[in-house]
N, C-alpha and C positions, 0 to 999 in steps of 0.2 A: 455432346462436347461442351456447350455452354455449361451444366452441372457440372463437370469436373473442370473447369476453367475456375466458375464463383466458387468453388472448394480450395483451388489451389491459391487464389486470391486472400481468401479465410487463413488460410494456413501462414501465407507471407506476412500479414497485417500479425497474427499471435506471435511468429516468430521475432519481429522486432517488440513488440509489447512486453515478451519475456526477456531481450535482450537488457532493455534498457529502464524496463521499472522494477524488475524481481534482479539487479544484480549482483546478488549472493545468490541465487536459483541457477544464473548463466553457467556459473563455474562448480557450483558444487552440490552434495547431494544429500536427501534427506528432508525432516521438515525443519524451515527457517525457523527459528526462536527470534530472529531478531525483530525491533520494531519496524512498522512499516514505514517506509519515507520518498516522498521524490525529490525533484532538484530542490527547489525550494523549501526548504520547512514549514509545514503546517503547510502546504499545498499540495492537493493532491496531480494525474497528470492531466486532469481534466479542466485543471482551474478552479477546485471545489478546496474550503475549510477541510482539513484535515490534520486534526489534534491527537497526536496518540502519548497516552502517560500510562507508565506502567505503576501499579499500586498496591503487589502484591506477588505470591508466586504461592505455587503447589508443589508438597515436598513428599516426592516417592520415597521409595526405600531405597534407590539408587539414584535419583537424575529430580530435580526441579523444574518444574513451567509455570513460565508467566502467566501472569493477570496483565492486561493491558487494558485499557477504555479510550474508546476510540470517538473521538466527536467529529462526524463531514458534514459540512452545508446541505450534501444534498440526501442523507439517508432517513426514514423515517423513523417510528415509531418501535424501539426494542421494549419487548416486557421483562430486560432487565436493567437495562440504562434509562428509558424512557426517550423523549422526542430528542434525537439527532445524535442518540448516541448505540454504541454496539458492544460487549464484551468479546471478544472470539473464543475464548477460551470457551466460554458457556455457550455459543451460538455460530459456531461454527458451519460451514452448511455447503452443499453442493450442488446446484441447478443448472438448467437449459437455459440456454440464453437464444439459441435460435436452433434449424436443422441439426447443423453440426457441429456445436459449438456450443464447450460445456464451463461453467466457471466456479471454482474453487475457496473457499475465504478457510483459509488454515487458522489453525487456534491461537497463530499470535497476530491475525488479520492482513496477511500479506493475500493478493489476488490472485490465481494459477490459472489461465485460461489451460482448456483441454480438449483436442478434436477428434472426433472419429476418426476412425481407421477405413480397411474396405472393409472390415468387417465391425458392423453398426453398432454392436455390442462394446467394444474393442476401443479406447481412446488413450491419445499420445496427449504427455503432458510437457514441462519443464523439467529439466536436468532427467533424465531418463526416465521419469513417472509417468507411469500407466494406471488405467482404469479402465475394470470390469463394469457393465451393466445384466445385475440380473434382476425381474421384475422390479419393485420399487427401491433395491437396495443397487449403490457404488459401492465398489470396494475399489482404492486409489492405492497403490505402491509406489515403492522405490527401492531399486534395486541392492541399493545398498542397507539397508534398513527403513523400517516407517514404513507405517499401513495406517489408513483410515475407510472405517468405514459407514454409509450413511445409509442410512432408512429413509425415503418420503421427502429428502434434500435434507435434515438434520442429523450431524453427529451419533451415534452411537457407541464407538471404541476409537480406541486411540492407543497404536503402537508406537514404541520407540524401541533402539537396538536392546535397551533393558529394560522397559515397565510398559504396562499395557492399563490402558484407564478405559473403563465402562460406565458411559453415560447413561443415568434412572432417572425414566419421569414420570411426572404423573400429569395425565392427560397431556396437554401441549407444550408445558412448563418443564423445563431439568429442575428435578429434585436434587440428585444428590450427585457426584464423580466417585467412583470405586476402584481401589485398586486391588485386587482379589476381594475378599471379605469385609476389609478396611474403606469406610469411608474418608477419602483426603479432602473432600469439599463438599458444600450441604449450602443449597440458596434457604435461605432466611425470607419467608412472608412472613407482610403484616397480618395477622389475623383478622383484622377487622374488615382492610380495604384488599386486603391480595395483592397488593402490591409487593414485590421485591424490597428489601428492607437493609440487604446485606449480605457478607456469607460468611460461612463461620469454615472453620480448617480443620485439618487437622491435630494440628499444633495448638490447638485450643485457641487460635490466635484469631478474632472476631473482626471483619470489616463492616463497617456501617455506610448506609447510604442515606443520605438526609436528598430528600425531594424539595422543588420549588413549580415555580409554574414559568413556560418560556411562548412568549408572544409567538403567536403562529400567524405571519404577516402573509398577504397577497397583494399584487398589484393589479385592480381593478378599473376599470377604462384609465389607464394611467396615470394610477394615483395608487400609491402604497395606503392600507389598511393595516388594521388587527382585528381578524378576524375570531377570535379566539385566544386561548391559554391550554398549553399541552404540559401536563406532569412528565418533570423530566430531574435527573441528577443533579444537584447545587451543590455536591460535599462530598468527597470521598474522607472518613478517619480511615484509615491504613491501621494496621494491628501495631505498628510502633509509635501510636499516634500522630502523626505524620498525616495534614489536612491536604488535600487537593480540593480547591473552591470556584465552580464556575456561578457565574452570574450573567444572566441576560434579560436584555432589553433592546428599546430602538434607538437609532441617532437621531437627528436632525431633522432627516430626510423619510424618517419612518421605514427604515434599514434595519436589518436585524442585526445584533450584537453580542458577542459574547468577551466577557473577561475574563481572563487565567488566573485565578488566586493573584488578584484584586489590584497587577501590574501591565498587562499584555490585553491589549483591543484589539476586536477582527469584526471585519463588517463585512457584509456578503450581502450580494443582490435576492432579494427574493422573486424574482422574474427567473432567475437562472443558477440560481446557487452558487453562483460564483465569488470567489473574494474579492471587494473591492478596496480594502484598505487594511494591515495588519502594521500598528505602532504608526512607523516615519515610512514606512511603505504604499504609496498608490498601485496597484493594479490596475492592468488593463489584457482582457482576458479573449482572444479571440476562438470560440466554439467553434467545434465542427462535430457533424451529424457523424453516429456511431458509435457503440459502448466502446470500443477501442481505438478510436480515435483519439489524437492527444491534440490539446489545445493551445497557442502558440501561446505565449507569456512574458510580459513586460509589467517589471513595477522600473518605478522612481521613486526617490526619497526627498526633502525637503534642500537638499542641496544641488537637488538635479538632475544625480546621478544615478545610471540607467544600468539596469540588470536585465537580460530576456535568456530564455529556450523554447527553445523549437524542435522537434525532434518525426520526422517522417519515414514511418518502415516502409511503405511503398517504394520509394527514392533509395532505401537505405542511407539518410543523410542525420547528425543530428548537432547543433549550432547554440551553443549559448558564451554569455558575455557577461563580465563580472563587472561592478563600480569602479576596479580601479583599471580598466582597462585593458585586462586579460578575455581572450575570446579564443575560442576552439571550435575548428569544425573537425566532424569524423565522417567516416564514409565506410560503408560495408558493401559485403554482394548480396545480393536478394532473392536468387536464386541458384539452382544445380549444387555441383557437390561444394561449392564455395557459401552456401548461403548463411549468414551470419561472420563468415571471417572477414577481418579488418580491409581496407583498399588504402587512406589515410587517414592521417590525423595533421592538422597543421594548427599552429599555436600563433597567435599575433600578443602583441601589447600594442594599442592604443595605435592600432590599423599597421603596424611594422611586422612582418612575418621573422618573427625567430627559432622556431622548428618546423621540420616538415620529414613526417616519416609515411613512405610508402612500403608497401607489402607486397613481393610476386612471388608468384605458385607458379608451379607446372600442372600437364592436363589432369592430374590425378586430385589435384587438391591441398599437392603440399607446400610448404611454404619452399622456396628459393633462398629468399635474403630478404634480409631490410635495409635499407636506406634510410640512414637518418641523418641531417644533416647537422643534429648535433654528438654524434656518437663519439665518444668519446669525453665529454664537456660534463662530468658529474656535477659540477658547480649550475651550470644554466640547468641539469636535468631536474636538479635538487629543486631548485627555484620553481621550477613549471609546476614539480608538482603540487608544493605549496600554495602557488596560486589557483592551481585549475581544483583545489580541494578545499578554498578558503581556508588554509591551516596555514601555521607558521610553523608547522613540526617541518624540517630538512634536513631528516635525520636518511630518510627514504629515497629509494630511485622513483622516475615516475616509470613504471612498465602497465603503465594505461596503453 
């Protein structure tokens, strides 16, 4: 009883994880192209640096996929990005994370947790994705189109509803991306150092990576260090020559630091990886134990004012507050045939509650009615959503 209690527990924590960090995965189906993001920008849900720029794309004979690069505080050493950065497209990959509990990094680097079935082989994803295990190969679907499949946790094919891409390597390293016969992508080594250099396309169209060195900081009897210098990305030229330039160093405080083409600062703890200051932004980042755990999150800016989220799949609750004074909570069910559907949403400005929508079903699951207490009021619906999306577009309902 206990193992299938901490299974069903597994299952409740991935179901809010999918809900609220993959939601384009919640509602729809296939693999996400899009870039990966959480509340924040450039923050991931853990509280970690998370930069993603896309730099490029791959052109089938029917359908194109991104190139993206992805910089987190806390991830190491890729042998095509170098220290703290990841391509997905090129390193895309599928591992165990514990008993039953498998996790995903798709080719535009969005995260798919996926759990066993009762049958061990057998694993349930996001938006109807399954995945087979047989000896050292995944093979991951979707019902509606899209299949990947991995060897040893790295990449080998790659379907969509029209092109199918075949990753070649040589020894540990992707050589080249295939589309039948046609090579659409080829990594570029240095010859001298082996190091990753670029890639070159199909299109004839060449991306270069120019290397730097990035202070590899520790904090020892509490006192930050530089322990070291990790070869890592300082330049992407894009085939329209188009620069993408990081630079890093420490601050003050012997913090690590990175700059976004030479206007955007972010400083991260190296105790915990966490962000502690991006531009007019302070963080303050409260961890919790667990790869799916999400971490509660408050910045402030130089004026005072205060942004945070919070978000708990256990509770099914999730709470965040904007500088000008807009705040939302939601609430879900977290269990039986309701688990994931809505219970409410209530909307404040500056502590005044001016929406409150609740949701009832009967025993089967379905909805009854909504109660909203602004139904009807497109002018205030336009408004909220504006606010609860940082957007001035009010062209739109909110049907959040």
């Amino acid at each position: 009883m206990q193992k299938i209690e901490i299974f069903r527990k597994t299952q409740l924590l991935l179901l809010g994880f999918l809900i609220v960090i993959m939601p384009c995965m919640a509602a729809a189906c296939g693999i996400d192209w899009s870039s990966p993001s959480g509340h924040f920008e450039g923050v991931d849900y853990q509280g970690h640096v998370h930069l993603v720029q896309r730099f490029g794309e791959i052109t089938g004979k029917s359908e194109k996929f991104p190139l993206n690069i992805i910089f987190n505080s806390s991830y190491g050493i890729s042998p095509y990005g170098g220290a703290g950065f990841e391509i997905p497209l090129l390193e895309a990959k599928m591992y165990q994370v514990d008993e039953n509990t498998f996790l995903l990094k798709n080719p535009a680097g969005w995260l798919w947790p996926f759990v066993r079935t009762k049958d061990k082989n057998i694993l349930d994803g996001t938006a109807g994705w399954k995945a087979v295990i047989n000896g050292d190969t995944i093979t991951a679907w979707a019902p509606c189109g899209g299949k990947m499949i991995f060897n040893k946790g790295k990449i080998v094919r790659l379907e969509s509803k029209k092109v199918a891409l075949d990753y070649i390597y040589s020894g540990a390293l992707l050589s080249e991306i295939k589309e039948g016969l046609n090579t659409v992508l080829r990594v570029n080594l240095n010859t001298t150092t082996g190091e990753v250099q670029g890639i070159n396309l199909e299109s004839e169209e060449m991306i270069h990576f120019e290397k730097s060195q990035k202070p590899r900081v520790q904090n020892i009897g509490q006192k930050n260090g530089i322990l070291g210098m990790d070869s890592t990305i300082s330049k992407i030229i894009c085939g329209d020559g188009k620069e993408i330039i990081y630079e890093f160093g420490v601050d003050e405080q012997i913090q690590p630091m990175i700059k976004i083409n030479r206007n955007r600062m972010i400083v991260w703890s190296p105790t915990t990886s966490s962000i502690v200051s991006d531009g007019d932004w302070n963080y303050n980042i409260s961890r919790k134990e667990g790869a799916f755990s999400y971490s509660d999150i408050q910045r402030t800016n130089s004026n005072k004012k205060q942004e945070s989220y919070k978000y708990d799949p256990v509770l099914g609750e999730e709470n965040f507050t904007h500088a000008d004074g807009f705040s939302r909570k939601r609430t879900w069910f977290t269990s039986g045939k309701l688990a994931g559907h809505p219970k409410k949403i209530i909307d404040t400005i500056d502590g005044r509650e001016v929406r409150n929508r609740k949701w009832n079903y009967d025993e089967n699951g379905y909805q009854l009615r909504l109660l909203d207490t602004a139904e009807g009021d497109f002018d205030l619906q336009r408004k909220l959503f504006a606010l609860a999306n940082n957007t001035t577009h009010l062209e739109k309902h909110d049907k959040q």
